[in-house]
C-alpha positions as a Markdown table, in Angstrom:
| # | Residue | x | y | z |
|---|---|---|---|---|
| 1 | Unk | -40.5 | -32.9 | 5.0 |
| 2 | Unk | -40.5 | -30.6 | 1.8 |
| 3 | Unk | -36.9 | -29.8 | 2.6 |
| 4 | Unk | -35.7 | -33.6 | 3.0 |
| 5 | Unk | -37.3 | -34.2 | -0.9 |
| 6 | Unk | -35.1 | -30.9 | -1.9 |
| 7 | Unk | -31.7 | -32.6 | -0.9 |
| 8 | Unk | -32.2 | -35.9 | -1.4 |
| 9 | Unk | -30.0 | -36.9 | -4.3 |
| 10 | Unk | -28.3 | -33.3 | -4.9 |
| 11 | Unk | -25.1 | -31.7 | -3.4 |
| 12 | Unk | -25.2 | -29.2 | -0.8 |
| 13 | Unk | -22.5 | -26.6 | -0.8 |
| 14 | Unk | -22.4 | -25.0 | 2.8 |
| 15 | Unk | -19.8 | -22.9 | 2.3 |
| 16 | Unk | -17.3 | -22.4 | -0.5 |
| 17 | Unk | -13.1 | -22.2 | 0.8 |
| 18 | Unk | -10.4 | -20.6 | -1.8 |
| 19 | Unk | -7.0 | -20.8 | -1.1 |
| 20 | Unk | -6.5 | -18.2 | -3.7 |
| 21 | Unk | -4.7 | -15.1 | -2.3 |
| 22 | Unk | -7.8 | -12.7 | -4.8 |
| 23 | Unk | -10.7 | -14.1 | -3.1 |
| 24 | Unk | -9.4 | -13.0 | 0.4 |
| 25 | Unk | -8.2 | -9.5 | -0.3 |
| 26 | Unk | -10.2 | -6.9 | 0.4 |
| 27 | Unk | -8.0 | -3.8 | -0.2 |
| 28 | Unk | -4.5 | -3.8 | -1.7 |
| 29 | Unk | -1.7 | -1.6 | -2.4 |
| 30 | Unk | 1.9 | -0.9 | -2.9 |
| 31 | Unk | 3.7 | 2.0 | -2.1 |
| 32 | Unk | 7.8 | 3.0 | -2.6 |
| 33 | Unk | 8.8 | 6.0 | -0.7 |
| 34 | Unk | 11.9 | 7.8 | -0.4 |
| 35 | Unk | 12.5 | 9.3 | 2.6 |
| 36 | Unk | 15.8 | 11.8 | 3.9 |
| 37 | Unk | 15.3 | 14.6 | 6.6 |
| 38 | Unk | 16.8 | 16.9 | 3.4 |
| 39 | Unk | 14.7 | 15.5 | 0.6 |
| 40 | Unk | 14.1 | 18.2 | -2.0 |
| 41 | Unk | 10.5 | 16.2 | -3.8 |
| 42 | Unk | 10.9 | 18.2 | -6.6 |
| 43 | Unk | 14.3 | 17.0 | -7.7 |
| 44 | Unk | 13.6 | 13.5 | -7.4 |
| 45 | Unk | 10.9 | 13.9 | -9.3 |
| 46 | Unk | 12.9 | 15.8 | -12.3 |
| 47 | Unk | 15.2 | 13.0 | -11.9 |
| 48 | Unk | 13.1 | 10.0 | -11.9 |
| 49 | Unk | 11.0 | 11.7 | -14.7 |
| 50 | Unk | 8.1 | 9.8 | -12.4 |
| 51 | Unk | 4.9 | 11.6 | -11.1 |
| 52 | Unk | 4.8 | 11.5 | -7.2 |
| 53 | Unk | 1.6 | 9.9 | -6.0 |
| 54 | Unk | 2.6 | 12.3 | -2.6 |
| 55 | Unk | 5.6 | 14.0 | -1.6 |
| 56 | Unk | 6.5 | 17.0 | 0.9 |
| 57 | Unk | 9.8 | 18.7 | 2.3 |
| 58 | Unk | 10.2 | 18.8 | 6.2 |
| 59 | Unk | 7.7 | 20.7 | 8.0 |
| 60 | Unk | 5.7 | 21.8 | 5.3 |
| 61 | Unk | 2.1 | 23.1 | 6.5 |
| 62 | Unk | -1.0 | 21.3 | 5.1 |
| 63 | Unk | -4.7 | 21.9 | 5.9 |
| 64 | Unk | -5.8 | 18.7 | 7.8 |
| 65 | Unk | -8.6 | 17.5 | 9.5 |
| 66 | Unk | -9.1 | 16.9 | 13.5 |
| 67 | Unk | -12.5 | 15.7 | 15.1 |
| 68 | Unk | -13.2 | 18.8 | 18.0 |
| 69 | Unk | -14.9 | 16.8 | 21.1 |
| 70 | Unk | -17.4 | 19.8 | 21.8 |
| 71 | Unk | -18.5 | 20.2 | 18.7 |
| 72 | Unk | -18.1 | 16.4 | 18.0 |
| 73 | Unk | -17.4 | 17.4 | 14.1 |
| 74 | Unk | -14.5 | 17.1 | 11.9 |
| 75 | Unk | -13.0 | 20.6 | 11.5 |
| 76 | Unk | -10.1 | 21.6 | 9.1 |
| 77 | Unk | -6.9 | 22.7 | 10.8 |
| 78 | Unk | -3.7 | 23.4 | 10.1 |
| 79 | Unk | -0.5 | 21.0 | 10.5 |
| 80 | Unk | 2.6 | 20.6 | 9.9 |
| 81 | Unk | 4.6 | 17.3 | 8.0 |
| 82 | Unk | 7.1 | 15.7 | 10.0 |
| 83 | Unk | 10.8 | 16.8 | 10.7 |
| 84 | Unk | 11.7 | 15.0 | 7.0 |
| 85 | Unk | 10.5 | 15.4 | 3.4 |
| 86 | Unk | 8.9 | 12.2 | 1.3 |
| 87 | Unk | 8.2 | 11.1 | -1.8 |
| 88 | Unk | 6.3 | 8.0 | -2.7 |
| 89 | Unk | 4.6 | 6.3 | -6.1 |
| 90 | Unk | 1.5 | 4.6 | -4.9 |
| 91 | Unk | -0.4 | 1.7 | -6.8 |
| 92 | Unk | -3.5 | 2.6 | -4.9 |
| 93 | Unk | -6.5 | 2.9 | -7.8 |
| 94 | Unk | -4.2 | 2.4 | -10.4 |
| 95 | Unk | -3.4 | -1.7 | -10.3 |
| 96 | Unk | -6.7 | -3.2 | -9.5 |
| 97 | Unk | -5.7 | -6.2 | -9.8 |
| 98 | Unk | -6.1 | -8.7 | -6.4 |
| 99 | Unk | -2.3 | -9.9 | -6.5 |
| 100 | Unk | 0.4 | -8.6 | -4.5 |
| 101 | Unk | 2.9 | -9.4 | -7.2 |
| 102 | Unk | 0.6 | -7.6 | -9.7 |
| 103 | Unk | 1.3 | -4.6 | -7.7 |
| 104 | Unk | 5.1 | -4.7 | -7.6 |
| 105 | Unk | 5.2 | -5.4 | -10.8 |
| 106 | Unk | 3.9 | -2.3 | -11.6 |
| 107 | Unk | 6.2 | -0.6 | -9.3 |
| 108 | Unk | 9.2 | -2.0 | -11.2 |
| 109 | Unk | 8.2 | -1.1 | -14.4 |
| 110 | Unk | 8.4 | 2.6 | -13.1 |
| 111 | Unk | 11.3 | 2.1 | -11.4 |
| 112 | Unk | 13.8 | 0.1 | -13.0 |
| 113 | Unk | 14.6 | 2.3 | -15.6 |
| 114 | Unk | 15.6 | 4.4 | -13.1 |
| 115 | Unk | 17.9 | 1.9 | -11.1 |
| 116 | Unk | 20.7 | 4.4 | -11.8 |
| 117 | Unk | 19.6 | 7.6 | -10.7 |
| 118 | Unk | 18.0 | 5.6 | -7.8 |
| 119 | Unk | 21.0 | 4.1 | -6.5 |
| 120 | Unk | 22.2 | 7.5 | -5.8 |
| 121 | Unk | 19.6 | 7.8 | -3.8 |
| 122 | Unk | 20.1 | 4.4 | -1.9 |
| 123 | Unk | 23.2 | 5.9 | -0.8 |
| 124 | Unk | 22.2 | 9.2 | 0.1 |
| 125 | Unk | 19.1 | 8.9 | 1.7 |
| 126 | Unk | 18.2 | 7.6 | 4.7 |
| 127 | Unk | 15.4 | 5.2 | 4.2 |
| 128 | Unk | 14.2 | 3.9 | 1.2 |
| 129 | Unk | 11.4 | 1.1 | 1.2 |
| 130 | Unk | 8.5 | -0.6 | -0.5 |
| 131 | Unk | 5.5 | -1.2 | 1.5 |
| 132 | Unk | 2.6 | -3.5 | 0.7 |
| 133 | Unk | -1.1 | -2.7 | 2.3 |
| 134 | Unk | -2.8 | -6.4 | 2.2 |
| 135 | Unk | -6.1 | -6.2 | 4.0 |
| 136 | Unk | -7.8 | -9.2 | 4.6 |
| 137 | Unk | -12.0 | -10.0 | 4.0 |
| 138 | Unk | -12.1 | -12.3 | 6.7 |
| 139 | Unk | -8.5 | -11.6 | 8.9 |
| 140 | Unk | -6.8 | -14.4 | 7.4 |
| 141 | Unk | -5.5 | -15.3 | 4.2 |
| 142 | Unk | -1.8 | -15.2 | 2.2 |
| 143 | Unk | 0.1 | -14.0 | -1.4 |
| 144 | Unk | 2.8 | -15.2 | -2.9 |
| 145 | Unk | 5.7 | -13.5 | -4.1 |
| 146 | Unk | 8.3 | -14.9 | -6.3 |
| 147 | Unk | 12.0 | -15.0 | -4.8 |
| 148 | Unk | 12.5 | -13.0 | -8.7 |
| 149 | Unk | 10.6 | -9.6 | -7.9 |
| 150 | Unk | 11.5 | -9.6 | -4.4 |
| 151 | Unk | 14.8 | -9.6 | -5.0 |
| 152 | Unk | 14.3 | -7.2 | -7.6 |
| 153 | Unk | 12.0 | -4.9 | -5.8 |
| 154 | Unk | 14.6 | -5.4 | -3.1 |
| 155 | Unk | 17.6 | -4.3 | -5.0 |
| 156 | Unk | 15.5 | -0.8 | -5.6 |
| 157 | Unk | 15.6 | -0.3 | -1.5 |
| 158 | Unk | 16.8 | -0.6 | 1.6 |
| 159 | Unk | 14.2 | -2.6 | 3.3 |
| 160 | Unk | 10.4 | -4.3 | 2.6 |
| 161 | Unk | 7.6 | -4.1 | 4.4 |
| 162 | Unk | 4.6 | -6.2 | 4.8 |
| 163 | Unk | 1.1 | -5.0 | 6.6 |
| 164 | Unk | -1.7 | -7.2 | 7.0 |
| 165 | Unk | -4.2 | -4.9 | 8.0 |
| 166 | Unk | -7.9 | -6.1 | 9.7 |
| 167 | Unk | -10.0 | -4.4 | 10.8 |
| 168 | Unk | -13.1 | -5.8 | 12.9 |
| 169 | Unk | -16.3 | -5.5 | 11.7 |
| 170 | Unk | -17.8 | -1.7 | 13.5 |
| 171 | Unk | -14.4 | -0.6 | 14.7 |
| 172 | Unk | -14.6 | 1.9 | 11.9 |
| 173 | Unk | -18.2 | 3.2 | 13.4 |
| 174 | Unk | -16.7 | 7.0 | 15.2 |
């Protein structure tokens, strides 16, 4: 009865929908990445004049991490990078804001200026891309990009990618 007298004449908001592509993201990031089995990081990086967010040369060694079954820890251990070097610019904990174009955006600010030296690298490289990380709050959701930063993100590589990324609630628990 006391809860009939509390909604009687007041709205009732059950749950609240937004259609806005911010209130579904969860994580979000942006990443251009060179890639060529010959790729020398440090050269593109004196001739971009931009500050990798990661980069290697083929087969480089790096301390990792592996989980060992009969200990059931995560142990360091060495490994090596794949059979071709990489350089990438990241957005990740630099834009923090929840748009994808936000994210580009910053991308082409870096690497505009640099359309020049970077078409030299379109040519002789063997993949060039942008990648967007979208991860959903709920697994659902959409962003918008304008056909005008697509097309200019485009023209900087040789092919976009999209990820929607969701993971299930306790398929992170190891």
């Amino acid at each position: 009865m006391e809860n009939d007298e509390v909604l009687k004449g007041k709205p009732v908001v059950l749950q609240t929908i937004s259609f806005a592509e911010e209130d579904a993201v969860k994580e979000l990031h942006a990443n251009y990445r060179i890639r060529s089995d010959d790729l020398d990081p440090a050269e593109i990086t004196r001739s971009l004049g931009i500050q990798p967010s990661r980069s290697w040369v083929k087969y480089e060694k790096y301390l990792g991490k592996r989980f060992d079954p009969e200990t059931e820890q995560v142990v360091p251990t060495w490994a090596k990078r794949p059979p071709w070097g990489m350089w990438s610019v990241n957005t990740e904990g630099i834009v923090l804001s929840k748009k994808v174009e936000q994210h580009l955006l910053y991308l082409l600010e870096l690497l505009e200026p640099k359309a020049d030296r970077i078409k030299y690298y379109l040519e002789h490289c063997e993949a060039i891309s942008c990648y967007v990380w979208w991860e959903p709050f709920d697994g659902h959701g959409s962003y918008v990009i304008s056909s005008d930063i697509l097309k200019r993100m485009a023209a900087l590589c040789h092919h976009m990618e999209f990820g929607v990324i969701y993971r299930v609630p306790g398929d992170d628990e190891v």
